[in-house]
N, CA, C and O of each residue as an XYZ file, in Angstrom:
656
protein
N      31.445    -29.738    -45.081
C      30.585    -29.187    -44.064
C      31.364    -28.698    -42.857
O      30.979    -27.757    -42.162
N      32.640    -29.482    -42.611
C      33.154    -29.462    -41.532
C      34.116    -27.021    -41.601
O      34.296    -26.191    -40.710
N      34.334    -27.007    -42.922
C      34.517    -25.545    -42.834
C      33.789    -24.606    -42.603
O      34.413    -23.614    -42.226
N      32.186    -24.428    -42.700
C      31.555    -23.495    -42.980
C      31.537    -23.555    -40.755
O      32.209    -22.697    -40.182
N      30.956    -24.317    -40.126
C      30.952    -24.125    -38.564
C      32.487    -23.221    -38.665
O      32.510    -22.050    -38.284
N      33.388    -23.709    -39.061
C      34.699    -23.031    -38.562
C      34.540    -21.329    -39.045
O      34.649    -20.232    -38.498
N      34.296    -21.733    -40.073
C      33.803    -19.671    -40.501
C      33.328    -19.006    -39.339
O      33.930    -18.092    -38.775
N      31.896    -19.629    -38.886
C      30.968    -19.127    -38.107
C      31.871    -18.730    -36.607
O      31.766    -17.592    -36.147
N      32.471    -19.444    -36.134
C      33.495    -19.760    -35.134
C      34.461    -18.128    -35.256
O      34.140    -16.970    -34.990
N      35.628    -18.698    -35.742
C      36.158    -17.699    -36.566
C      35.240    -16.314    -36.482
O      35.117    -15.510    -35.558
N      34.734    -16.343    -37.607
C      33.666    -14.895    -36.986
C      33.108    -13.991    -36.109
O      33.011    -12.770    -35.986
N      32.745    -15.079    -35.495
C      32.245    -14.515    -34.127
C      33.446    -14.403    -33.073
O      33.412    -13.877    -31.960
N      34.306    -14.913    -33.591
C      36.023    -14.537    -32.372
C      35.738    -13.231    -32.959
O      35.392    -12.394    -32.125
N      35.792    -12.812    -34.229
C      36.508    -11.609    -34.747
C      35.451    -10.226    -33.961
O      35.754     -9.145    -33.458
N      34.548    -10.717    -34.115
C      33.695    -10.153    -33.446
C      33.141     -9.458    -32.261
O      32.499     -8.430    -32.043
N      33.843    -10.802    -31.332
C      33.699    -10.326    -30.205
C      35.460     -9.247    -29.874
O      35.651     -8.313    -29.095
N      36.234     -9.799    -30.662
C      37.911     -9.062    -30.446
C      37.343     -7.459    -30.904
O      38.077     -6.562    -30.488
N      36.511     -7.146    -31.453
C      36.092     -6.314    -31.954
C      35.350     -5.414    -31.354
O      35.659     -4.228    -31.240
N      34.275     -5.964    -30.916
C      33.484     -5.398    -29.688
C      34.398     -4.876    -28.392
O      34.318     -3.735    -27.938
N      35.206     -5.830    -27.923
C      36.148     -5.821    -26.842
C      37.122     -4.614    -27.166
O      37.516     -4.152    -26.095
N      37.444     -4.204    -27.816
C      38.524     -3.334    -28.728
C      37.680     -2.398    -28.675
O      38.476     -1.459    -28.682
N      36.377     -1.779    -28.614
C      35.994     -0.573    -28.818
C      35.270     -0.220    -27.651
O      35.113      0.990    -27.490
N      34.715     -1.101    -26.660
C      34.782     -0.815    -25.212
C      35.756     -0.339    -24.871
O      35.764      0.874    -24.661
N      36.985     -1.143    -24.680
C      38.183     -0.648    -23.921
C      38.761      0.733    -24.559
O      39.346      1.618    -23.934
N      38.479      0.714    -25.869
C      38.948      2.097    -26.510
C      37.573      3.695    -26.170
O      37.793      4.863    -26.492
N      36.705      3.344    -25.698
C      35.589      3.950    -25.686
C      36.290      4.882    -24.593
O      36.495      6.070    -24.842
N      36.692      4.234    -23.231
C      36.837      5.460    -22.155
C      38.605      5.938    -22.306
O      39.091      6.509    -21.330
N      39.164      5.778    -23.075
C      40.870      6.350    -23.425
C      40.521      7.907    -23.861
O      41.350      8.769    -23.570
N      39.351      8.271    -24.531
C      39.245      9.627    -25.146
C      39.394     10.194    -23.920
O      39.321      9.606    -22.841
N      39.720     11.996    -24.211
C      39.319     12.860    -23.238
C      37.825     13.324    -23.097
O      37.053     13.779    -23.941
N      37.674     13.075    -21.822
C      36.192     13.818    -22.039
C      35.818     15.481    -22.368
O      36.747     16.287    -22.323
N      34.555     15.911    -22.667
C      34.620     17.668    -22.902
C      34.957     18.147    -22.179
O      35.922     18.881    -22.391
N      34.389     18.056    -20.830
C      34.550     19.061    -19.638
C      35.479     18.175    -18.168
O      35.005     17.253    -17.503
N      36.485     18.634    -18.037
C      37.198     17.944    -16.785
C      35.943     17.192    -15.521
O      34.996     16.647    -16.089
N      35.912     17.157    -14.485
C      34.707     16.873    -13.445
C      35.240     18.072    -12.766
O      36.328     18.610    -12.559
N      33.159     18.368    -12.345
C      33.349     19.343    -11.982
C      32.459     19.264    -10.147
O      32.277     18.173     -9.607
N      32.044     20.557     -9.492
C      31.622     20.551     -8.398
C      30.869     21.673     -8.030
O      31.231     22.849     -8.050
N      29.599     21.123     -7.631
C      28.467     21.715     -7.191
C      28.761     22.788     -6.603
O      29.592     22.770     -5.696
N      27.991     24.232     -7.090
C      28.773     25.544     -6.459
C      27.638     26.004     -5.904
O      26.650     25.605     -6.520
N      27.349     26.813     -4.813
C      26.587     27.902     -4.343
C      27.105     28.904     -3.296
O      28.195     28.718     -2.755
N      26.463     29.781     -3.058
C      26.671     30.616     -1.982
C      25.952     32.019     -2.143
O      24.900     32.258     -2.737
N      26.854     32.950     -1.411
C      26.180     34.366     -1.215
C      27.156     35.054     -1.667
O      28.369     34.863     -1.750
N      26.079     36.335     -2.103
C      27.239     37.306     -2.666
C      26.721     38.819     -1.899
O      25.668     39.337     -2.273
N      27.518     39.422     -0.866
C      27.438     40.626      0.149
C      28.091     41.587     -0.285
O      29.197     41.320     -0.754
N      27.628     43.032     -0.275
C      27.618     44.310     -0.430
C      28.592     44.575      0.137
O      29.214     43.562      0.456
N      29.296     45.983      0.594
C      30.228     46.292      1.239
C      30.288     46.375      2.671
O      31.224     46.544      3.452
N      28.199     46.101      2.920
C      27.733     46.949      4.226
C      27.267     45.982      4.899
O      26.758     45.988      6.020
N      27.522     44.835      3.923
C      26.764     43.476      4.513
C      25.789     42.576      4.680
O      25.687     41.524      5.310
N      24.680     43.582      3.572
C      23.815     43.148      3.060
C      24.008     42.376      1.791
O      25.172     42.363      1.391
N      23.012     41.643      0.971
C      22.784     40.861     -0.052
C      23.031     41.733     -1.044
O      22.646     42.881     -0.823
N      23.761     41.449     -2.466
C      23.515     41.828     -3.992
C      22.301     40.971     -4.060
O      22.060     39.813     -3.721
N      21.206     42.502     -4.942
C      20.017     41.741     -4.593
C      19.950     41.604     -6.603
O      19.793     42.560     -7.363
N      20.135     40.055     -7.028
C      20.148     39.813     -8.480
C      20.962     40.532     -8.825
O      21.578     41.507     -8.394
N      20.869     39.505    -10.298
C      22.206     39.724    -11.502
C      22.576     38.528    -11.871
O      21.749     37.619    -11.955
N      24.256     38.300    -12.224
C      25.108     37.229    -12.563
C      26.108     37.175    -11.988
O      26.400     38.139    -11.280
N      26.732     36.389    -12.045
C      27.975     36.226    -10.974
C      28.600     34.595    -12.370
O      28.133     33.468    -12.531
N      29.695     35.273    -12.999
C      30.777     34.329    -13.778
C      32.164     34.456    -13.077
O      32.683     35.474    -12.619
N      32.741     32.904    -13.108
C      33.792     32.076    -13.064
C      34.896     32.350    -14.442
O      34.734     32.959    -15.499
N      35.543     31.930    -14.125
C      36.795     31.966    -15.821
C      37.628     31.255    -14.786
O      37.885     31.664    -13.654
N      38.005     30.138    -15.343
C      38.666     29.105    -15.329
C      40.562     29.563    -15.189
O      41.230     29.365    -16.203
N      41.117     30.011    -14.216
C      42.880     30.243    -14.203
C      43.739     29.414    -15.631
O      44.513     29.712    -16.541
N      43.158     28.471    -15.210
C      43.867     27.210    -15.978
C      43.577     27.078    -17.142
O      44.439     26.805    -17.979
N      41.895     27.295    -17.545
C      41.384     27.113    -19.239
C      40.720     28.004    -19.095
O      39.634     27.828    -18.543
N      41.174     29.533    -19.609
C      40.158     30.083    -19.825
C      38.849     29.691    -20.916
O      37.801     30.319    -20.762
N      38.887     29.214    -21.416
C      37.764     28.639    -22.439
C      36.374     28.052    -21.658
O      35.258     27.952    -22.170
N      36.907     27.563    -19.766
C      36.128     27.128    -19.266
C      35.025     28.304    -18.203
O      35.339     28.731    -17.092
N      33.863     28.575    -18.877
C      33.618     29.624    -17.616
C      31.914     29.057    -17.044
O      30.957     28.403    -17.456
N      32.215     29.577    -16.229
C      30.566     29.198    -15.320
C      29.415     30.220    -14.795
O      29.594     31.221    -14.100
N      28.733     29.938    -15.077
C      27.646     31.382    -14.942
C      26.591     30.407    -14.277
O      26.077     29.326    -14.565
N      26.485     31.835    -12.669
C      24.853     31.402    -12.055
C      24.355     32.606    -12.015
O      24.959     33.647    -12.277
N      22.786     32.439    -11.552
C      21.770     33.526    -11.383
C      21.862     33.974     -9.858
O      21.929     33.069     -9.026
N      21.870     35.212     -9.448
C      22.174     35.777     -8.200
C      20.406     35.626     -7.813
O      19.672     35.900     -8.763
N      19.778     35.256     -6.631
C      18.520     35.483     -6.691
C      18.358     36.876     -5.598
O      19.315     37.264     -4.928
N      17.123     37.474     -5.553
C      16.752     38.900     -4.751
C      17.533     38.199     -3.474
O      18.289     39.164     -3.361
N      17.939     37.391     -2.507
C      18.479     37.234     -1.444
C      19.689     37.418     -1.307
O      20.237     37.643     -0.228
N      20.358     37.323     -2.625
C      22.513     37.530     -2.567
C      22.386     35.597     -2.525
O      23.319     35.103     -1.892
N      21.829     35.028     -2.847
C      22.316     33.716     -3.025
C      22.524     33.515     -4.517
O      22.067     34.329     -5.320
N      23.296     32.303     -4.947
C      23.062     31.587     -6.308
C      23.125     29.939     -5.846
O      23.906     29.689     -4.928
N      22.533     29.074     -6.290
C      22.366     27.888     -6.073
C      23.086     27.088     -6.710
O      23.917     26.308     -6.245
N      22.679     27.315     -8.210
C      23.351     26.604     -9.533
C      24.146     27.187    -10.522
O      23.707     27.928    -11.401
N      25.525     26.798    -10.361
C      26.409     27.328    -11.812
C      27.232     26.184    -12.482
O      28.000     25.295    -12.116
N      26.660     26.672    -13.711
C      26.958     25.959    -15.152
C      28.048     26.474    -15.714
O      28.228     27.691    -15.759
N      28.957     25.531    -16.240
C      30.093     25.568    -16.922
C      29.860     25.561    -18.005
O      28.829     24.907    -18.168
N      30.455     26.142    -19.428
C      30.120     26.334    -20.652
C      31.418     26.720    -21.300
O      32.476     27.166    -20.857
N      30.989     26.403    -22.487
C      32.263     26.273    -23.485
C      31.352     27.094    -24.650
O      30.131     27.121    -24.803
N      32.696     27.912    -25.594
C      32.149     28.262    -26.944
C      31.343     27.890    -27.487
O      30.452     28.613    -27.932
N      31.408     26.164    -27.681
C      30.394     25.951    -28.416
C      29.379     25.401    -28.068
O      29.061     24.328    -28.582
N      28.737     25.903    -27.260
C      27.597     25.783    -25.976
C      26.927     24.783    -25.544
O      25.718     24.641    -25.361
N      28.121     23.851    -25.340
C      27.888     22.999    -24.472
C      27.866     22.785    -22.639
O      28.955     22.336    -22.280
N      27.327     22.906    -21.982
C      27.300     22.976    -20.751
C      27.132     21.554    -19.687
O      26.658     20.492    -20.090
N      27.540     21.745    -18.506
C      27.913     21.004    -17.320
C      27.498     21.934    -16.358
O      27.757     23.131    -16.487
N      26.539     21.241    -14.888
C      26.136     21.503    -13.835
C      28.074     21.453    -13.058
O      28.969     20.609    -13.109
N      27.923     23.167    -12.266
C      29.369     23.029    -11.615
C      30.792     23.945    -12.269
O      30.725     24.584    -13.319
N      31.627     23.879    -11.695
C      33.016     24.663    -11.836
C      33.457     23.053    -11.548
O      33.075     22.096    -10.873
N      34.645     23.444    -12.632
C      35.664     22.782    -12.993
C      36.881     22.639    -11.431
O      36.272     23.197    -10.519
N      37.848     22.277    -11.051
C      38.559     22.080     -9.979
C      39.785     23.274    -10.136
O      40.550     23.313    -11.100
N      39.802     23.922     -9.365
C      41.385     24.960     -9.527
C      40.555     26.448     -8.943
O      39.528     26.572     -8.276
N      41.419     27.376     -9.472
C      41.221     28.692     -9.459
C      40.586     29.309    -10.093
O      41.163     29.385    -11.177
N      39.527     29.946    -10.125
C      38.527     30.906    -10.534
C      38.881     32.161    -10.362
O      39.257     32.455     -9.227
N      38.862     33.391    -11.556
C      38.728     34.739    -11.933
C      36.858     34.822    -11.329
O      36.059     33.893    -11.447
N      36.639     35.818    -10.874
C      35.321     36.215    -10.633
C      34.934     37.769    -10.751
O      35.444     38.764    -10.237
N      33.317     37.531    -12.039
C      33.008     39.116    -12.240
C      31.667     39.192    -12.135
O      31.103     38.107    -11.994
N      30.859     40.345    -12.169
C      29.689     40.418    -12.131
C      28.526     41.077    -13.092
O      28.920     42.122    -13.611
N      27.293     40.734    -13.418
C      26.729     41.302    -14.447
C      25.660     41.631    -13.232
O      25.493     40.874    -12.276
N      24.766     43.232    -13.472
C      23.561     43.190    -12.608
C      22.414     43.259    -13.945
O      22.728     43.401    -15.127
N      21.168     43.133    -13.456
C      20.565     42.654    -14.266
C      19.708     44.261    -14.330
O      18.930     44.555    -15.238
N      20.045     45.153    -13.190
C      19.120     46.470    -13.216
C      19.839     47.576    -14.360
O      20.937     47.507    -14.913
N      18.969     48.406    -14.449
C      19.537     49.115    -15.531
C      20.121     50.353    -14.970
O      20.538     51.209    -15.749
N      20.216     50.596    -13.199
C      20.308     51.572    -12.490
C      22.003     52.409    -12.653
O      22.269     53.602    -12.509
N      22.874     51.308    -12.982
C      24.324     51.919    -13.359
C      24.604     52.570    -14.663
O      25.578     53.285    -14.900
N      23.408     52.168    -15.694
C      23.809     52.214    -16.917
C      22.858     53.679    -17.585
O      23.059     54.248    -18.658
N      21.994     53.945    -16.721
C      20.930     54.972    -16.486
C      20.897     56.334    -17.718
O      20.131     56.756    -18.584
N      22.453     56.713    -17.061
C      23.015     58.093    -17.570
C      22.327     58.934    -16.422
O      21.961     60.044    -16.809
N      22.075     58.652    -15.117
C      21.739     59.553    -14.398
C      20.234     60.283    -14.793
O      19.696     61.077    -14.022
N      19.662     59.904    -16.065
C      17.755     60.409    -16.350
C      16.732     59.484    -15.695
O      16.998     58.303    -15.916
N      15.549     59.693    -14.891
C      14.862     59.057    -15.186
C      13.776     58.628    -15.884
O      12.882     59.471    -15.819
N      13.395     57.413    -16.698
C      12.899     57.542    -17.998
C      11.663     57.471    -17.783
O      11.009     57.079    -18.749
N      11.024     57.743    -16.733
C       9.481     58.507    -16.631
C       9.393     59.488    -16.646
O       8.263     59.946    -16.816
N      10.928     60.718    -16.417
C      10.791     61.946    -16.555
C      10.585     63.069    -18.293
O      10.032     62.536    -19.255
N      10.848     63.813    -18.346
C      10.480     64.716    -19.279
C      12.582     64.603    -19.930
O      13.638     64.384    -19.335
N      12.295     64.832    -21.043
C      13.776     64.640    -21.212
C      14.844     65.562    -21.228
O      16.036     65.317    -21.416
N      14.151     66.940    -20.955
C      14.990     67.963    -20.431
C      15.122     67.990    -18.808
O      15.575     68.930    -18.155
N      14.804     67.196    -18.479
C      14.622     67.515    -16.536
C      15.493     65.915    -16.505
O      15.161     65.002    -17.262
N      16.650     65.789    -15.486
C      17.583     65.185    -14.638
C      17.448     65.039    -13.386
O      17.147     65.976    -12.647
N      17.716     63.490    -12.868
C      17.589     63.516    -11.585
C      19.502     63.024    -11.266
O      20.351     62.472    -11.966
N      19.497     63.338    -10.480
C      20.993     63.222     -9.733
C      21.379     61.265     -9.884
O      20.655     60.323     -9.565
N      22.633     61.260    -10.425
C      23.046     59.845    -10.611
C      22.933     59.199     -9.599
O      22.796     60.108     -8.781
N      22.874     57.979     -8.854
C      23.349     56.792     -8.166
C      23.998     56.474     -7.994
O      24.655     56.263     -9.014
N      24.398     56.220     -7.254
C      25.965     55.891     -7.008
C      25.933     53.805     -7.532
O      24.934     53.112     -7.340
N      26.932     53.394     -8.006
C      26.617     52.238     -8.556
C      26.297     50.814     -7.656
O      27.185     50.607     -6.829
N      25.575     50.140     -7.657
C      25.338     49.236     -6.787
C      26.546     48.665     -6.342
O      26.720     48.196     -5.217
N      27.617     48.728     -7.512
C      28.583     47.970     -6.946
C      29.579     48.325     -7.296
O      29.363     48.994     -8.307
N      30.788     48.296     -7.051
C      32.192     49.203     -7.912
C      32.171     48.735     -9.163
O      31.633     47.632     -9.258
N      32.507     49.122     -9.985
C      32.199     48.836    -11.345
C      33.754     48.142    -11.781
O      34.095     47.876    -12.934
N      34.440     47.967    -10.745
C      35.620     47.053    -10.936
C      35.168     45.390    -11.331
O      35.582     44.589    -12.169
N      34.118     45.344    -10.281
C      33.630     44.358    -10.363
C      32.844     43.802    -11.628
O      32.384     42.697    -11.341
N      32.668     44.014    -12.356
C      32.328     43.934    -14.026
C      33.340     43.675    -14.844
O      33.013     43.792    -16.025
N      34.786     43.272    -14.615
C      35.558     42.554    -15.485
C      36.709     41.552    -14.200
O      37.205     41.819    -13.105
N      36.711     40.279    -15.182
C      37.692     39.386    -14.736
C      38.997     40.304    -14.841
O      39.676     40.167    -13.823
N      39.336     40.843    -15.395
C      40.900     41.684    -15.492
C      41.113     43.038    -14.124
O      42.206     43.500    -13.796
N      39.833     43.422    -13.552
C      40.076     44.596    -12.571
C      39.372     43.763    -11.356
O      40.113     43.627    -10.383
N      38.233     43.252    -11.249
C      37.854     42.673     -9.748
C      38.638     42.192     -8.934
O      38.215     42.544     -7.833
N      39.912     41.341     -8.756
C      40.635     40.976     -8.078
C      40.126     39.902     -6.884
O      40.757     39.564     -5.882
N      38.859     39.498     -7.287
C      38.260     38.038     -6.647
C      38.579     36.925     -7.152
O      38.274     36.656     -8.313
N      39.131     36.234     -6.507
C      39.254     34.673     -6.942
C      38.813     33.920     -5.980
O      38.765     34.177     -4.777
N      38.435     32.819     -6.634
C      38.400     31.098     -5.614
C      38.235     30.352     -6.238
O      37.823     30.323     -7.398
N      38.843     28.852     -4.861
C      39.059     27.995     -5.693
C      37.950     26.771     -5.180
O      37.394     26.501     -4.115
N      37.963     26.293     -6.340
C      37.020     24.498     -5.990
C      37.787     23.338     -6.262
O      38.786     23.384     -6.981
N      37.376     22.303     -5.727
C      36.510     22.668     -4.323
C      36.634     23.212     -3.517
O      37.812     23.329     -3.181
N      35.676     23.866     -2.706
C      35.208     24.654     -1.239
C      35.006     24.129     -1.002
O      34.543     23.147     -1.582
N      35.308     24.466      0.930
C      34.453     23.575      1.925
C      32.884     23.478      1.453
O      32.160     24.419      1.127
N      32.602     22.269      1.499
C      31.106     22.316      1.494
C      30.728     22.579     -0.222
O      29.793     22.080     -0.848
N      31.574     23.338     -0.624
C      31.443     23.845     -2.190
C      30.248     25.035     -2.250
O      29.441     25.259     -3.152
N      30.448     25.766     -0.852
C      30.175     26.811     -0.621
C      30.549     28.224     -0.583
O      31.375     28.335      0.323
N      30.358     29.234     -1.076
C      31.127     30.245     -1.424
C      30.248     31.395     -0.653
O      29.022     31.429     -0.757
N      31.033     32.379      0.167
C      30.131     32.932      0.146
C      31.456     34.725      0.051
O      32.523     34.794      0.660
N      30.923     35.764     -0.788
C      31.861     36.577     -1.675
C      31.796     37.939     -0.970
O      30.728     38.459     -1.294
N      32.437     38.677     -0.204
C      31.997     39.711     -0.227
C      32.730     40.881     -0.627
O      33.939     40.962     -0.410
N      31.953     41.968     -1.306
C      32.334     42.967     -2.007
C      33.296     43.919     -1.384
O      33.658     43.633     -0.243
N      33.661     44.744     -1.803
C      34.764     46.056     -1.219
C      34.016     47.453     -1.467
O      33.517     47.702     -2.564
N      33.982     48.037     -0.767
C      34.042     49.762     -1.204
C      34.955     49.818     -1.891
O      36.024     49.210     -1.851
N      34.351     50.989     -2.954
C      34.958     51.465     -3.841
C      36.679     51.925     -3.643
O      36.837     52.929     -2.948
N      37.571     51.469     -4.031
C      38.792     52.129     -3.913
C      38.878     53.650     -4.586
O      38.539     53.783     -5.762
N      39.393     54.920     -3.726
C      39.700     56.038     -3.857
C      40.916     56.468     -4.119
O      41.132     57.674     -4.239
């Protein structure tokens, strides 16, 4: 009788060495996304007014794999940007370092072809000039960066006239 308590004993050591062993091994992994930090701000025209809507993405200096996308609202603000990975997993925030920055608008006014599509399709109205330099539509030509954290983790961006 006196072996079978010792099993039980025994056992439950192994058990708990076991448990203990996969706690402590639980936080050694890397996590998905580094920690990241609450972003907002404004995004201003050349003239000083608001970009009124669109997108406004991050790309990560360090990982590009890491990028962050917020919604511009009609005021030139964005509140919330999400970090995302290929395989679409996401995090509230930008990652810590240097940010590439580009822009998507959500109007169809640049992309037009200069018609308007209430008109007759032989009759043209004179193009627009683009809301925004169209540099600004790739991480490789915009030439905006920043980094997080910001003071405050506030950003606030403003645009250039067009270079001639």
């Amino acid at each position: 009788m006196r072996t079978v308590p010792q099993f039980y004993i025994r056992a439950r050591a192994i058990l708990w060495l076991a448990a203990l062993a996969c706690v402590a091994t639980a936080g050694c992994g890397s996590p998905e996304f580094p920690k990241t930090y609450p972003v907002s701000g404004t995004v201003l025209l050349p003239d000083g007014k608001p970009l009124q809507g669109g997108k406004i993405e991050f790309e990560s200096v360090a990982d590009p794999n890491l990028r962050g996308l917020g919604e511009i609202e009609r005021d030139g603000t964005f509140a919330r940007v999400y970090t995302y990975k290929s395989n679409g997993r996401e995090v509230e925030g930008l990652v810590a370092g240097e940010h590439r920055v580009r822009f998507e608008l959500n109007t169809g006014d640049e992309d037009s072809g200069g018609r308007d599509p209430g008109e007759d399709a032989g009759r043209t109205t004179p193009r627009k000039p683009p809301v925004i330099d169209p540099r600004y539509r790739s991480f490789d030509t915009s030439g905006l960066k920043i980094t997080i954290p910001a003071p405050d983790n506030r950003l606030t961006i403003q645009l250039e006239k067009p270079k001639r």
